[in-house]
C-alpha positions as CSV (number, residue, x, y, z in Angstrom):
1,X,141.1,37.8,105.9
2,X,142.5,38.9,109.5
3,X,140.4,38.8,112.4
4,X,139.5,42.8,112.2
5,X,138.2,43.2,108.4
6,X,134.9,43.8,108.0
7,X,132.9,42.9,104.3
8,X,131.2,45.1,103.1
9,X,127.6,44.3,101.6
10,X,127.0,44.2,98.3
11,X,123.9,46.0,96.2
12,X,122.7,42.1,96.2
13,X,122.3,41.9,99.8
14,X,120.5,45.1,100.4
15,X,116.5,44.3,101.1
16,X,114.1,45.4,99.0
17,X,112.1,48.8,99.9
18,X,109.2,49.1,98.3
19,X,106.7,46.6,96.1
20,X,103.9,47.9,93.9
21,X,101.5,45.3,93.9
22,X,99.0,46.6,91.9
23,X,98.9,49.3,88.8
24,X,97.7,53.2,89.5
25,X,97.6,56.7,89.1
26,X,97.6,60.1,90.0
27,X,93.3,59.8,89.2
28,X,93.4,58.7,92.4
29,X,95.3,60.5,94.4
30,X,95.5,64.6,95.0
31,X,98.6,65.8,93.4
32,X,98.3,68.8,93.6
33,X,98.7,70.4,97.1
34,X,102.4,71.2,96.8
35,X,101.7,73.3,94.4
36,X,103.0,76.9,95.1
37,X,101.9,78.8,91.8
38,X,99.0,78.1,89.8
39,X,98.1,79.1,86.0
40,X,94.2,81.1,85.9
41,X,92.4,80.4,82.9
42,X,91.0,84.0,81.2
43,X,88.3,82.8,79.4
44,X,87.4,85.9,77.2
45,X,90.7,85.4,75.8
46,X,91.0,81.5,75.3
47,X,90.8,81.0,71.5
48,X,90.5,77.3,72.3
49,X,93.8,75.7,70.2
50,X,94.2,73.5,73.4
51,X,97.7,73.9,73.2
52,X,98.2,73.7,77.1
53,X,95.9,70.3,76.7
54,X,98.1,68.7,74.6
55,X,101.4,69.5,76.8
56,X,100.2,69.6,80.0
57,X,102.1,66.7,81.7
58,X,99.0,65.8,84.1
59,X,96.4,65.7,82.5
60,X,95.0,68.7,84.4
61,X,93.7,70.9,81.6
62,X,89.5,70.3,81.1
63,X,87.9,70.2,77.9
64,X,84.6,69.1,76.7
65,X,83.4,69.0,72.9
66,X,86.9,70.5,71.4
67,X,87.1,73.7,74.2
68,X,89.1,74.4,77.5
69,X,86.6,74.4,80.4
70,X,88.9,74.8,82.7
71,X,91.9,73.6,85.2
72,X,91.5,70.6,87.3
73,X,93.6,72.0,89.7
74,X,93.6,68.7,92.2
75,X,95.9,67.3,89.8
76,X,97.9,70.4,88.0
77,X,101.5,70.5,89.8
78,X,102.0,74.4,88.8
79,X,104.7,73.7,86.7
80,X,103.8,76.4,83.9
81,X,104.0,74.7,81.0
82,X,100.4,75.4,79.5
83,X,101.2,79.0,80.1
84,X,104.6,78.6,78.1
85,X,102.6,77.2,75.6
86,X,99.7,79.8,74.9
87,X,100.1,81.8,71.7
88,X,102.0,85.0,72.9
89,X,99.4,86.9,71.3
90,X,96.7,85.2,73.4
91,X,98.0,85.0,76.8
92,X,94.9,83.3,78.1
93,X,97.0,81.6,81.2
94,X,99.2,83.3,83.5
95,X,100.8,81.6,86.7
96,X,100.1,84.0,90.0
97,X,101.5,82.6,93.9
98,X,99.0,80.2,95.5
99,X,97.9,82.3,97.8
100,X,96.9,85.3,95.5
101,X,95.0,82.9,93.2
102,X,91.6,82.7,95.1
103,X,89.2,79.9,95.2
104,X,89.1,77.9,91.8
């Protein structure tokens, strides 16, 4: 090599950024304050299939003895999917802006 080249690092000479040292989860943390729409839970019209349990990626829907009681909404991301997944003919969930939602 001349004088002037420089070498370039490699992907094996790059430091390592960031260790996990011990397992965890979102139970411990509040994941859901970037949330900017949020699904309310009609509960007159909730036949209870607890379809939006079963795909809701976090966990977020509440049930107790086979019935929705509700939407933990420190964990629920707004990402719709439990209202995707109620029956058409049901419609028990809707998503509505964050700040039109009230206090849950």
């Amino acid at each position: 090599m001349s004088g002037n080249a420089t070498v370039k690092s490699g992907w094996k000479d790059i430091p390592r950024g960031g260790y996990i040292l011990e397992a965890g989860n979102a139970e411990q943390y509040k994941t859901g304050d970037w949330r900017s729409r949020r699904p309310v839970w009609d509960e007159k019209r909730c036949i209870h299939c607890l379809r939006c349990w079963v795909f809701c990626p976090d966990g977020s829907i509440l049930t107790e003895a086979g019935k929705m009681t509700g939407i933990d909404y420190t964990h629920c991301k707004g990402c719709g999917i439990c209202v995707e997944e109620c029956p058409d003919k049901v419609q028990a969930l809707k998503m509505v802006p964050e700040g039109e939602a009230g206090e849950a």
